[in-house]
C-alpha positions, 0 to 999 in steps of 0.5 A, spaced: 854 485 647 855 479 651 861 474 652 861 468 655 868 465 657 868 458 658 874 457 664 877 450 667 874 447 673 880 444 674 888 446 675 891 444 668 898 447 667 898 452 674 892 455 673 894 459 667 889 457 662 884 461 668 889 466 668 889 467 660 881 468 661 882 473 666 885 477 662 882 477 657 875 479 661 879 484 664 880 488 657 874 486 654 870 490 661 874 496 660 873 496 653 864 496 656 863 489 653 859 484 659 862 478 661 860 472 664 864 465 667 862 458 665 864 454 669 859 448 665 854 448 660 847 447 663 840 449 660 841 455 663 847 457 660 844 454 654 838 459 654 841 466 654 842 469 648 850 470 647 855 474 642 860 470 642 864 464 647 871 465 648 874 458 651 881 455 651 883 448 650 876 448 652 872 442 649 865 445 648 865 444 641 866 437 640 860 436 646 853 434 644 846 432 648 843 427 649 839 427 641 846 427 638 846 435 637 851 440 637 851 445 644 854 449 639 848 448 634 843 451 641 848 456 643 848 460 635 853 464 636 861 464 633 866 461 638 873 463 640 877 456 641 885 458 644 889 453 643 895 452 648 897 446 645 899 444 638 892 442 633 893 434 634 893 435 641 885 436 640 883 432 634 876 430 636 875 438 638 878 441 632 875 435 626 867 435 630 864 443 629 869 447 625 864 452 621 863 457 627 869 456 630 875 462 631 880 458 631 887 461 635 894 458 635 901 460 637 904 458 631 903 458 625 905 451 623 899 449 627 895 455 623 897 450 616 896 444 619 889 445 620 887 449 614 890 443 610 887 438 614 880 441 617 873 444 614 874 451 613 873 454 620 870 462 620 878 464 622 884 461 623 889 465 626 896 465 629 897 468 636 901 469 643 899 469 650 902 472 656 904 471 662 904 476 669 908 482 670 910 485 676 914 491 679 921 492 676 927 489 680 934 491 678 938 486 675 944 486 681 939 485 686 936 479 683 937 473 687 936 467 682 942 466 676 938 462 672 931 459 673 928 455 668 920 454 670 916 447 666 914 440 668 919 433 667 916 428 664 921 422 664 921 419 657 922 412 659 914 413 661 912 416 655 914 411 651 911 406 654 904 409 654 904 407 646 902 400 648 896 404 651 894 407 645 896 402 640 895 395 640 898 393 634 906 390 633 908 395 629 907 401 633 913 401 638 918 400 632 914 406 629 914 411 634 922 409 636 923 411 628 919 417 630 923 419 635 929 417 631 928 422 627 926 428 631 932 428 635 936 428 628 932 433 625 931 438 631 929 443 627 923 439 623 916 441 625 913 434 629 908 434 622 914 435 618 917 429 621 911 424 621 911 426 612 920 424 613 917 418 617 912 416 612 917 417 606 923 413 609 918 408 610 913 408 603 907 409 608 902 413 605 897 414 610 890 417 608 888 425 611 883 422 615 889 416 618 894 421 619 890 426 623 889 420 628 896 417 627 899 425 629 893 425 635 897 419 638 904 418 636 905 426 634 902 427 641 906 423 645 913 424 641 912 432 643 912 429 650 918 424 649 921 430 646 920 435 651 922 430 656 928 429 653 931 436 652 930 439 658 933 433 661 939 434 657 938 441 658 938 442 666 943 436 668 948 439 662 948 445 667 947 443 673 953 439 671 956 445 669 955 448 676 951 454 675 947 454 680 939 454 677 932 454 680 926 449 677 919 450 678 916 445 676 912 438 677 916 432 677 924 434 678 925 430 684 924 424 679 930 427 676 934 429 682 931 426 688 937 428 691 939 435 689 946 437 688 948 444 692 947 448 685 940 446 683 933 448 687 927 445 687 922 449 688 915 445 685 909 446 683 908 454 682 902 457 680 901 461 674 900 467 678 906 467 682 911 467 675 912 474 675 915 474 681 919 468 680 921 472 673 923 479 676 928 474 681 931 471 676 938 473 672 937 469 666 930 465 664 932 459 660 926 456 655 926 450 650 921 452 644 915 446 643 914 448 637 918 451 631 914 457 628 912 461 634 912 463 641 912 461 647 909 466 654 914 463 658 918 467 653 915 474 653 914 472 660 920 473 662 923 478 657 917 483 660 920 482 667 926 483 666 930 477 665 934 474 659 931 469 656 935 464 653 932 460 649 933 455 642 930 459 636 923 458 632 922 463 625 917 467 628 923 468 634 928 469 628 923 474 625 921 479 632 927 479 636 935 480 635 940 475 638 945 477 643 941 484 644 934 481 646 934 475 647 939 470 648 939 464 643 942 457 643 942 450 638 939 443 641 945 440 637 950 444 640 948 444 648 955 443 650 956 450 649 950 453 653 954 454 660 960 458 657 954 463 655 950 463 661 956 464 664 958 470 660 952 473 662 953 473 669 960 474 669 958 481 664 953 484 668 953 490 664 952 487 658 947 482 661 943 488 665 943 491 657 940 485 654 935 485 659 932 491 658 932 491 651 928 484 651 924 488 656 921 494 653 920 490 646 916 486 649 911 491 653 912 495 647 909 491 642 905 485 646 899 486 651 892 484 653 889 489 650 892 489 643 890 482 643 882 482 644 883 488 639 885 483 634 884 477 635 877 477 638 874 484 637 876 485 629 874 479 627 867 479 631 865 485 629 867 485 621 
């Protein structure tokens, strides 16, 4: 067997989309089955014969040559598309060449949406990805209370970025009802949120507009969205006065003077995560979607330290509250400091939580299971 892995040639998200295909190449040699890395697809690489492609937000499937045919039509094999992301983020991908196509999500809101709205695909299913792990460290001798690791993006920007997508008048004021509502309504899917606005509204958008109106406004409104609480979440603290490590891109946009108890430590490679996470006390997190889970979740729990996070169904479901995993509400972040300082002020009982999270997480997720399930299962059944 033979599998081509389609890797970024760029740096997009720390590296970490090159990182999830490493693994995955790791395990699938372990297991005998020759890989090769494709950087770009040239006549070369559409000349093999392959069993299968595995790509991660990769957009191989909406590409054509010259003549207006599929590269997917040449290569004549199933492709795996991972997707980091939500669907609408990669509409024209999705919609182009859907019917030999594995597709694999993270949360299972993302799953409907695109059995509701797409051609059949071979396979849709909802998954998790994985961060490193790295040696152990006692949670005595970690050196960072808490540490929250992701980029600002400063929402004033991204609300001005609809006028670059939309020119029409009554995009702005659509977007700000949008937004509106999201932020009410924290615990609506962005999807869910897009129908509400519709229905307060009396806008019936066809399925082939809305898939356009969730790829520009929902897209953006994930963005505003997450600028918008981790925001809220970082200066709540800081204000707070605990003392807190980002590693992340834009923070000195936020904080271009930082206050004693708040480091920046910048752009951090994917790679280096495990080594951060073992460091840390407390890890926090804000979920971007509502019916699954995020790697920097079980990256952090698998090393050792306490996630604190909001909730989703598929955490609510896998984890228990106060004995893995710490959860709190976005309308509620007022009381966040009261417990971050429990856990540091009980070191005990955080070290407890911090292992029960852990061993949960080695116990039941890993690479392995992974290639097993979700690409090896469904390509030799």
């Amino acid at each position: 067997m033979k599998i081509g892995l389609l890797t970024d040639t760029g740096n997009i998200c720390y590296n970490s989309i090159n990182y999830f295909i490493n693994c995955i190449e790791k395990e699938l040699n372990y297991l005998g089955v020759q890989t090769q890395k494709i950087p770009e697809i040239d006549d070369n690489i559409l000349s093999q014969r392959w069993d299968a492609l595995i790509g991660i937000n990769h957009f191989l499937p909406s590409i054509k040559t010259e003549d207006g045919i599929f590269c997917m039509d040449f290569f004549g094999c199933p492709m795996f598309e991972i997707l980091v992301d939500p669907p609408y983020f990669h509409h024209p991908t999705v919609e182009s060449h859907a019917d030999n196509l594995y597709l694999i999500v993270l949360d299972q809101g993302h799953a409907e949406y695109c059995q509701t709205f797409y051609a059949p695909f071979k396979g849709v299913e909802t998954a998790y990805l994985l961060g490193p792990v790295t040696n152990y460290k006692k949670y005595s001798d970690r050196e960072i209370d808490v540490l929250f690791m992701g980029t600002y993006s400063d929402i004033a920007e991204t609300k001005q970025s609809i006028s670059g997508f939309c020119k029409e008048k009554w995009a702005n004021p659509f977007f700000d009802q949008l937004i509106d509502i999201r932020l009410e309504y924290p615990e609506l899917t962005t999807f869910q949120s897009m129908m509400l606005l519709q229905s307060k509204n009396n806008i019936h958008f066809s399925n082939d507009d809305l898939k356009v109106v969730m790829n520009t406004f929902g897209t953006c409104s994930d963005f505003y969205v997450r600028g918008y609480y981790r925001k809220k979440l970082i200066t709540t603290l800081v204000d707070s006065g605990i003392n807190i490590h980002i590693a992340g891109a834009g923070w000195e946009k936020l904080y271009p003077t930082c206050p004693h108890n708040l480091v920046l430590e910048g752009s951090v490679s994917f790679d280096q995560t495990a080594a951060l996470s073992a460091n840390a006390k407390i890890s926090l997190n804000i979920m971007p979607w509502r019916n699954g889970i995020h790697d920097r979740i079980l990256t952090s729990m698998m090393n050792g330290s306490i996630c604190v996070t909001n909730s989703s169904t598929y955490i609510d479901t896998h984890f228990q509250n106060n004995n893995e995993i710490i959860l709190f509400d976005l309308k509620k972040m007022e009381i966040l400091p009261c417990k971050i300082n429990k856990l540091l002020d009980n070191p005990d009982l955080a070290e407890k939580i911090a292992r029960a999270g852990r061993r949960k997480v080695l116990d039941n997720y890993s690479w392995q299971l992974f290639v097993h399930k979700y690409i090896l299962e469904p390509l030799l059944h």
